[in-house]
C-alpha positions in Angstrom: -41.6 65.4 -40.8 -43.2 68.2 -43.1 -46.1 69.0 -40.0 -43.0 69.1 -37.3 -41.3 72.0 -39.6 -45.0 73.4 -39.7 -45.1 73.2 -36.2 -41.6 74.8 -35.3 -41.8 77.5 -38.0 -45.1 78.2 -36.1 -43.6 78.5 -32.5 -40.0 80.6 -33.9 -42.8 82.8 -36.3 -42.2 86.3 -33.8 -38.8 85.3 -33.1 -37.9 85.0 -37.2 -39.5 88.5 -37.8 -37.8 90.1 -34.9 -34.5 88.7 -35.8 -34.8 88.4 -39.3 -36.1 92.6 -39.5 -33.3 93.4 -36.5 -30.6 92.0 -38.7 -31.8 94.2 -41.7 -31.7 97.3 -39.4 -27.9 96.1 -37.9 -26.5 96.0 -41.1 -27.6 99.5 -42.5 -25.9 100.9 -39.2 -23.1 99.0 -39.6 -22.9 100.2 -43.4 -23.0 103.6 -41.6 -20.3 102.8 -39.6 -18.3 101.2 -42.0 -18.7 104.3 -44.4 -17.6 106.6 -41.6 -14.5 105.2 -41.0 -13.5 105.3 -44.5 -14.1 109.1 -44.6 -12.5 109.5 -41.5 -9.5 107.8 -42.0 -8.8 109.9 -45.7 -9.6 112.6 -43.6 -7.1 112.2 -41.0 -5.0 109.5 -42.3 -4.6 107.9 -38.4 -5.7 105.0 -36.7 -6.3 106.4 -33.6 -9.1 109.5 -34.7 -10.8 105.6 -36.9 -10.5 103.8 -33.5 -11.7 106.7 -31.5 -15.1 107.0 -33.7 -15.8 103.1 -32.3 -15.0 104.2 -28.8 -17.3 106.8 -28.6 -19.9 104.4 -29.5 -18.6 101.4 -27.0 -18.1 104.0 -23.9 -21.9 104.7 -23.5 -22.4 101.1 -23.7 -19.6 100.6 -21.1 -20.6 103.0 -18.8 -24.2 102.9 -18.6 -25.1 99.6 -19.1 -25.3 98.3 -15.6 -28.4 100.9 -15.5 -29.9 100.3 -18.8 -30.8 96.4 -18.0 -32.4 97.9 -15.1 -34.8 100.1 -17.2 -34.9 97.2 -19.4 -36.8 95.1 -16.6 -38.9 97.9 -15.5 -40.4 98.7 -19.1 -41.7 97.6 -21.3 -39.6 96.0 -24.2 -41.2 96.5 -27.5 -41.7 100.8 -26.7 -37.9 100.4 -25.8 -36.4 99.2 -28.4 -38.5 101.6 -31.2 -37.2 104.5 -29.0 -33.7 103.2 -28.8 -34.1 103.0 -33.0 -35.9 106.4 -33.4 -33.1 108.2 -31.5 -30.2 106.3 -33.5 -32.2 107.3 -36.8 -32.0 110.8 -35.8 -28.4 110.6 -35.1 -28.2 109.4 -38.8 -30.0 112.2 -40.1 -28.2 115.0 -38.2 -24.9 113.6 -39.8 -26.8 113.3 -43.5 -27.2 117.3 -43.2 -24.4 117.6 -42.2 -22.7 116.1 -44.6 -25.4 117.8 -47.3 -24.3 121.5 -45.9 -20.3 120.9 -46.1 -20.6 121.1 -42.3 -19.3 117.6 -41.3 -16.5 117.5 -38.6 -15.0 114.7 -36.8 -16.0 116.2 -33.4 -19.5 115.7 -34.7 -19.0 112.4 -35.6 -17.8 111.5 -32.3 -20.8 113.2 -30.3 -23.6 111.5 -32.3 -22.0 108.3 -32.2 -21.9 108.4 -28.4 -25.2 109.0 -28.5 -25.9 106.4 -31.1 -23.9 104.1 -28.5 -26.2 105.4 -25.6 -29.2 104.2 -27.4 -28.2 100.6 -28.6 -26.9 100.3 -24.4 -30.4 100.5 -23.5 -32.1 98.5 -26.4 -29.6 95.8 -26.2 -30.8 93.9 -23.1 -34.1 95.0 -24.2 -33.9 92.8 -27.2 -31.9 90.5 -25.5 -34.7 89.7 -23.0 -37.4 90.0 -26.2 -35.8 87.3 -27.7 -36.0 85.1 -25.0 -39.6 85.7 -24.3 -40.5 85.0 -27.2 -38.7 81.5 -28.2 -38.9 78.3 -26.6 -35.9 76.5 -24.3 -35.7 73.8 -26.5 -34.8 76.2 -29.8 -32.0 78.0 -27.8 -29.0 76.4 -29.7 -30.7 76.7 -32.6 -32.0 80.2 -32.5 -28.3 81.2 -31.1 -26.9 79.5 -34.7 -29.4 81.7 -36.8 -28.3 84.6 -34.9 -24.5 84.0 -35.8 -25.6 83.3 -38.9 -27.1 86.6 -39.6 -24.1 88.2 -37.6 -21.7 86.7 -39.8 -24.4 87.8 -42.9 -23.7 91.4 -41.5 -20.0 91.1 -41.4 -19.7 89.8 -45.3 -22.3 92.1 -46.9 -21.0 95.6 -44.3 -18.3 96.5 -45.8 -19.0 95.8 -49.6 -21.6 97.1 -49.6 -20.2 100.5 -47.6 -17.3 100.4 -50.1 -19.5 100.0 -53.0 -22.2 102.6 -52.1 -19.6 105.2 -50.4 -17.5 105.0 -53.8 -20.5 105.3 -56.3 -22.6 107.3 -54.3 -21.2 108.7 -51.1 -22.3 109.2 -47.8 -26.0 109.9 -49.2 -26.0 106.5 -50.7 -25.1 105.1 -47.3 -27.3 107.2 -44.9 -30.5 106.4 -47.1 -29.9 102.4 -47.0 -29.4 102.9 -43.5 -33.0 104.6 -43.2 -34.2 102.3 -45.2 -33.6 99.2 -43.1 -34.4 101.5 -39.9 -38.5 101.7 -41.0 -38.1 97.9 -42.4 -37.2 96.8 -39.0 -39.4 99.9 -37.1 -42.8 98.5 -38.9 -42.1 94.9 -38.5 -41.5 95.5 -34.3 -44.4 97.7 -34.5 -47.1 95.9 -36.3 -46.1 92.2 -36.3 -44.0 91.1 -33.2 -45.9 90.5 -29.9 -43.6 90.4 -27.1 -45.0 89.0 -23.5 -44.2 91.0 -20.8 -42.2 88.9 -17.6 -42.6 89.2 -14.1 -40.1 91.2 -12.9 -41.2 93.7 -10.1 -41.2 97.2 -12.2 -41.5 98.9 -8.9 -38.3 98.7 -7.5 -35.6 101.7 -8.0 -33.2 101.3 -10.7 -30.2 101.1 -8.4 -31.7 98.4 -6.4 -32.2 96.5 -9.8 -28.9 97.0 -11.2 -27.1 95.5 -7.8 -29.3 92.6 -8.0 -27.6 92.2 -11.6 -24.4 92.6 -9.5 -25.2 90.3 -6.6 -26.2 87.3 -9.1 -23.2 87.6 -11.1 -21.0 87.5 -7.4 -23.0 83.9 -6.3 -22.4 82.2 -9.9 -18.6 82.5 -10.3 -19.0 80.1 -13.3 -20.6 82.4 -15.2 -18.4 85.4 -13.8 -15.5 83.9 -14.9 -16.4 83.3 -17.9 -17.3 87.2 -18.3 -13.9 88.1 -17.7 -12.2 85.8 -19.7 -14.0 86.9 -22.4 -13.3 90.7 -21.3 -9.6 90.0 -21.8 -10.4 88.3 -25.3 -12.1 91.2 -26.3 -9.4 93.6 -25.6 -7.3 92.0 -27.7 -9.6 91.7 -30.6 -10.6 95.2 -30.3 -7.0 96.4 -30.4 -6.7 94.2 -33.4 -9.9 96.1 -35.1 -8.2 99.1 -34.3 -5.0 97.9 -35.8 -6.6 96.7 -38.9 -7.3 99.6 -41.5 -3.7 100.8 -40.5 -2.3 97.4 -41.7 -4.4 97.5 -45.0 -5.2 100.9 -46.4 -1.1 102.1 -46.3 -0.1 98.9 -47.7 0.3 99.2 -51.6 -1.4 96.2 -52.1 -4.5 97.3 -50.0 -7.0 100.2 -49.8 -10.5 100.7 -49.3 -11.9 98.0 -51.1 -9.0 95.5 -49.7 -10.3 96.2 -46.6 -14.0 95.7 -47.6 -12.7 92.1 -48.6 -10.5 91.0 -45.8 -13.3 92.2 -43.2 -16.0 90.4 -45.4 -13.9 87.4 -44.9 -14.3 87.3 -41.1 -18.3 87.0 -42.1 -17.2 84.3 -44.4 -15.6 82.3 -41.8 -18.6 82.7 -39.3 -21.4 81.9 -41.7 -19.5 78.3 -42.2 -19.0 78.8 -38.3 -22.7 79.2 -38.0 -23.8 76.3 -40.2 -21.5 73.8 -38.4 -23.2 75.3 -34.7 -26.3 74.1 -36.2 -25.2 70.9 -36.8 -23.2 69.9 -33.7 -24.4 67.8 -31.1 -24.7 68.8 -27.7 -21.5 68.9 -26.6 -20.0 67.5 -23.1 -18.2 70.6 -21.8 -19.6 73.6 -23.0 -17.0 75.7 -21.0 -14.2 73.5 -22.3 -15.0 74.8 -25.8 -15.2 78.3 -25.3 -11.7 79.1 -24.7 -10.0 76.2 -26.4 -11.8 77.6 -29.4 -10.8 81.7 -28.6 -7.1 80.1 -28.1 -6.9 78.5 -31.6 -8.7 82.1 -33.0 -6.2 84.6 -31.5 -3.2 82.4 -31.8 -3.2 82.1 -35.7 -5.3 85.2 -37.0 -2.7 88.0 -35.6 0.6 85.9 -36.0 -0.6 85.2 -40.1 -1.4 89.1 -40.7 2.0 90.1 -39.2 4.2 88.3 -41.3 2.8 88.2 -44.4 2.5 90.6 -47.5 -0.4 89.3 -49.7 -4.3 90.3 -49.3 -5.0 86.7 -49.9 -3.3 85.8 -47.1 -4.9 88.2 -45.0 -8.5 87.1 -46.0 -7.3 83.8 -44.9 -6.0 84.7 -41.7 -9.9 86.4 -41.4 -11.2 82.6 -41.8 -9.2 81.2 -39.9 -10.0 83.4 -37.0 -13.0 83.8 -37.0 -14.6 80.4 -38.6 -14.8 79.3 -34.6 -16.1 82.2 -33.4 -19.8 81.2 -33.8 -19.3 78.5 -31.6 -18.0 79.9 -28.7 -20.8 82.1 -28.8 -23.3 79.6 -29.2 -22.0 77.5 -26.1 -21.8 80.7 -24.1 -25.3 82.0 -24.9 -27.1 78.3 -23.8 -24.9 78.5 -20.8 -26.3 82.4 -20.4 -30.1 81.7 -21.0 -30.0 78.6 -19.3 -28.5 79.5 -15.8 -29.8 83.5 -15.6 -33.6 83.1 -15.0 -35.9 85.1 -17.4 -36.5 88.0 -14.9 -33.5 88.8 -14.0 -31.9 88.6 -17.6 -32.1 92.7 -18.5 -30.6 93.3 -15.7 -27.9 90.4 -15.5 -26.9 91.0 -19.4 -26.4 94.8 -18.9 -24.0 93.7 -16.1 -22.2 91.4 -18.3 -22.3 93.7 -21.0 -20.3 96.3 -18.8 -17.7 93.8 -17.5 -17.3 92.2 -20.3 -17.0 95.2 -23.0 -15.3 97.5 -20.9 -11.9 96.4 -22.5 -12.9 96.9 -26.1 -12.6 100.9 -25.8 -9.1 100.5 -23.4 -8.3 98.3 -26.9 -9.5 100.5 -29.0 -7.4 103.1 -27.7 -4.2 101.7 -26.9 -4.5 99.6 -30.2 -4.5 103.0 -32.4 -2.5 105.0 -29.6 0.5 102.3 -29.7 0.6 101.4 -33.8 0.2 105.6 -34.2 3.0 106.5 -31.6 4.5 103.6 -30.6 5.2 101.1 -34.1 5.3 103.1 -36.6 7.6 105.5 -35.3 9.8 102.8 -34.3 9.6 101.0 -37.5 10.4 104.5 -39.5 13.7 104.7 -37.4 14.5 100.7 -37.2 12.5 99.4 -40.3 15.8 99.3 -42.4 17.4 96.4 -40.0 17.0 93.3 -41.7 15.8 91.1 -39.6 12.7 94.0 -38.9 12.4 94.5 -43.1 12.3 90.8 -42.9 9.7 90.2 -40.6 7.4 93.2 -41.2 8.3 94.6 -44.5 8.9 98.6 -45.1 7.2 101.8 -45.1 3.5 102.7 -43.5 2.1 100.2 -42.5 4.7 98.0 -41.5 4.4 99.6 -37.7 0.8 97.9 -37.6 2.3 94.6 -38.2 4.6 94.7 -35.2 1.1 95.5 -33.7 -0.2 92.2 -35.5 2.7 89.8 -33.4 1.9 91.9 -30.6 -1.9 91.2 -30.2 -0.7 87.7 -31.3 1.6 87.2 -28.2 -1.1 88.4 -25.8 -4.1 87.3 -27.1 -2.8 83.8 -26.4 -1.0 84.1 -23.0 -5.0 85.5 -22.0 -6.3 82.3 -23.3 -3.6 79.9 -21.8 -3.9 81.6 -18.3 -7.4 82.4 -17.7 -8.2 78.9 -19.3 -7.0 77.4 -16.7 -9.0 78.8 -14.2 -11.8 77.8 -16.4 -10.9 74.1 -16.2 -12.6 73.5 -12.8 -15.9 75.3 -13.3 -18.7 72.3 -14.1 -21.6 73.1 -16.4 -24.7 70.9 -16.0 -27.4 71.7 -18.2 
């Protein structure tokens, strides 16, 4: 037993750097980002300008990702993703002077996060792909668990550790942990990772690359399908991350380090997510289990955070939603790695990534457009009918948790009507 643990900690040993280092270097962005919104919000005081900040970073990603798995199967994957790193360090920088010289506008915020967003577009697949090369099949579940795991990590330690630093130290606090994890991760990828190159033809044009991507996708509907079902989740859940610091900070029970604890609790729930991946068997229908489990998340988060009034309710409403998240993606990553063969995955992931994301900035959006314009306004002029005062209680806020049954209501009729479809796709492993 003790020389088999040997022997696999031997065979994951480059994956465990890259993944382990990569997750250090994820969190001090998200800190970043985290921090960001927090000054932008007591800035502005609107969820729309906090939801437009993500945008600008999911747009790029949206946009230009059909292209940027086609550079990732032409070059090299290691020089990629330290580029990709370099350029979002920069970006970093720029805002840290900013912010030094009293200079800092939102505008500026919004340009270098696009470009921020540019950059992880094209390192994504890139380490995507890396990851693959440099694991073994038969670790895939496995390796998919640690990477939820350290997801869920992310989500727990992100925004205490924003809240903490940006109160006791400010945005320099948060800009040098943020550099700090960037050359932790930069001299791991550069000295200790090896990453095998695959055999995709590097010759070919990027356009002829990227509708390969295309063409595979149209002659396995299974896994098409499953794309946009989860492009329809995604909308939902991205109006609802628009929707959330809308909901908390007004509320006199919430503020900045509320918030830091309710979204902590979402990385909570997927760390116990994570560890229960890692324990499951092999299940019979993989497909079956990714949307039953996205049904149960949507159709109890959103409907508990609209009618209730307590933070601890909230941060249960977190677990709850997210405690299954880990193992839908865990079913739909084998399914991923397992069909898409290993040189056509940069470019088959960057055309998932843009049919799949696309939704999350039209979310975004219409999920800070609608509780700015749309709820609150209404609840201002209605909020005083009982059965509204009831329901979503008074004052700002209480617009955002209309928004809450909203997102409830849809995020389930997705689930129950695109599941269906799903039913008569087979998975064979």
């Amino acid at each position: 037993m003790k020389f088999n643990k040997k022997h696999e900690l031997f065979e994951l040993k480059d994956f465990l750097i890259l993944w382990s280092t990569q997750s250090i270097s994820q969190l001090g962005s998200s800190i970043t980002g985290f921090a960001l919104t927090l000054w932008l919000y007591e800035a502005t005081g609107s969820s729309l300008s906090t939801a437009v900040l993500a945008i600008c970073s999911y747009a790029p990603y949206v946009l230009m990702s059909i292209f940027a798995g086609a550079l990732t199967d032409r070059f090299d994957k290691k020089k990629t993703m330290l580029g990709c790193d370099v350029f979002a360090a920069i970006c970093t920088m720029i805002v840290f002077v900013l912010f030094r010289t009293n200079s800092l506008m939102v505008w500026h915020l919004y340009v270098l996060n696009a470009i921020s967003g540019l950059m992880n577009t094209v390192q994504q697949p890139a380490s995507e792909v890396a990851m693959t090369l440099i694991m073994p099949e038969k670790y895939y579940q496995k390796t998919s668990g640690l990477r939820s795991l350290s997801s869920s990590l992310i989500s727990i330690l992100n925004p205490l550790i924003a809240t903490s630093l940006y109160s006791f130290l400010g945005l320099n606090g948060v800009i040098a942990a943020d550099i700090a994890s960037f050359i932790i991760a930069s001299i791991a990828l550069l000295f200790f990772i090896k990453i095998p190159e695959n055999k995709s033809d590097k010759r070919e044009r990027v356009l002829v690359l990227a509708k390969e991507g295309l063409m595979f996708l149209r002659e396995n509907p299974l896994i098409m399908a499953l794309i946009l079902f989860m492009s329809g989740v995604n909308l939902t859940a991205s109006a609802f991350d628009a929707t959330l610091p809308g909901y908390v900070l007004p509320n006199p029970k919430g503020g900045s380090s509320v918030l830091g604890l309710v979204t902590a609790c979402s990385g909570v729930a997927m760390i116990i997510g994570s560890l229960i991946v890692s324990v499951l068997p092999k299940p019979r229908n993989r497909v079956k289990i990714i949307y039953l489990t996205m049904l149960f998340s949507l159709g109890t988060e959103n409907f508990l955070l609209a009618f209730s009034r307590e933070p601890a309710l909230w941060c249960i409403g977190q677990i709850i939603g997210w405690i299954l998240v880990p193992v839908m993606s865990a079913n739909l990553d084998v399914i991923l790695r397992t069909s898409i063969p290993v040189q056509l995955q940069g470019r088959v992931y960057a055309c998932r990534n843009t049919l799949q994301f696309f939704t999350i900035p039209i979310g975004l959006f219409f999920g800070g457009f609608i509780v700015d314009h749309v709820c609150e306004p209404l609840m201002r002029v209605y909020g005083d009918l009982s059965i509204l005062k009831t329901l979503f209680g008074t004052g700002k806020g209480s617009g955002a948790a209309l928004m809450m049954l909203l997102l409830g209501v849809s995020g389930s009729l997705i689930c129950i009507i695109t599941g269906k479809k799903l039913r008569k796709y087979q998975y064979r492993e």
